[in-house]
Structures are given as structure tokens and as C-alpha cells.
N, C-alpha and C positions, 0 to 999 in steps of 0.2 A: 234619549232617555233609555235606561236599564229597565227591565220587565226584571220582577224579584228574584227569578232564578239563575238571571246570568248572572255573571262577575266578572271582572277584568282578569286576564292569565296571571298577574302580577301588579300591587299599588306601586306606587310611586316608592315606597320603604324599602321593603322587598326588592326593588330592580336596583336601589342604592346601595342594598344589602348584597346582591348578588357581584355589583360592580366591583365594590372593592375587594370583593371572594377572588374575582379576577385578577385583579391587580396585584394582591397578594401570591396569588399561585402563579404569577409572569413572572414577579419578582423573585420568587423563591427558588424557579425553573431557571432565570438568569443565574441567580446566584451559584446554584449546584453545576449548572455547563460549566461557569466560569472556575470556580475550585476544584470540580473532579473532572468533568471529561475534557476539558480545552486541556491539560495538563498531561492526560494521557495522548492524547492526542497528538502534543508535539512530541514527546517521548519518544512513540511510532515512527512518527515523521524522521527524526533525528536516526532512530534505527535504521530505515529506508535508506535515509542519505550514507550513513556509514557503508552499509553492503556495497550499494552503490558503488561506491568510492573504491573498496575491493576487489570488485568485480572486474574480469579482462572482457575490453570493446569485443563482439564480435568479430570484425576485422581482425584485429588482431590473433585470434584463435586459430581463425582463417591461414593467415599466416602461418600460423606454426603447423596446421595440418600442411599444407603444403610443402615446409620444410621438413617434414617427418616423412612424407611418403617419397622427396627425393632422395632422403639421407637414405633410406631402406633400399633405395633403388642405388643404389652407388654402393653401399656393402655388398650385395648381390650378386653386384658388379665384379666388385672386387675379391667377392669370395669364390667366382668361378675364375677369375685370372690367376689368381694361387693357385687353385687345384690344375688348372691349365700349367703350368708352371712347375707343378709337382709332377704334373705326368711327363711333362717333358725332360726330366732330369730322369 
């Protein structure tokens, strides 16, 4: 038994009333991911993959430094065998 001053946090109505406050604001919070952020979302995604797709592997890059610092070493090369060449004439 209740002494006259207490009361229950909440009747039975009220905790009905609060439930489907619930259910509503679930539903409403599904609804708004599902039309506005799941949408941007792939949008991003789809961006991501594009770049992606542009992008050169590092390997590869690798590569080309490698082939730049021999190419420069072989002009070097060759620009001191000319001038060797020139002095000799």
C-alpha cells in the first residue's frame, strides 16, 4: 500500500503515452537516415571510390622514381662524355 504522499514515477497512461512518443521519434529518426543521410553517405562513398580509381598504386610511383633518378644519372652521364668529346677535338 501507498502512504498518501508517494505516487508512482509514472501510471500505466502515461508510460503508454511515453511509449509510443518512442516509437514515433525511432520512426521518424529511421525515416530521416534513410532519405537524407544514407544518401549522402553513398554519394561520399561513390566519391572515395572514384579518387581511388585515379589514384597511382604506390609501387608504381616507386617505379617511376626510380626510373627518374636513373634517367638523370645517364644524362649526367652523357653530358660529361660530350664535353669530354669536345675537349678532345
Amino acid at each position: 500500500m501507498q502512504d498518501k504522499g508517494e505516487r508512482k514515477m509514472f501510471d500505466e497512461k502515461e508510460i503508454a503515452y511515453l511509449q509510443e512518443m518512442e516509437e514515433r521519434i525511432t520512426r521518424s529518426m529511421a525515416v530521416l537516415i534513410e532519405s537524407d543521410v544514407t544518401p549522402k553517405f553513398n554519394l561520399l562513398a561513390d566519391g572515395i571510390k572514384d579518387i581511388q580509381e585515379k589514384l597511382v598504386p604506390r609501387s608504381r610511383m616507386d617505379d617511376l622514381e626510380d626510373e627518374v633518378k636513373f634517367l638523370k644519372l645517364m644524362c649526367r652521364q652523357m653530358a660529361e662524355d660530350i664535353a669530354k668529346l669536345k675537349k678532345a677535338n
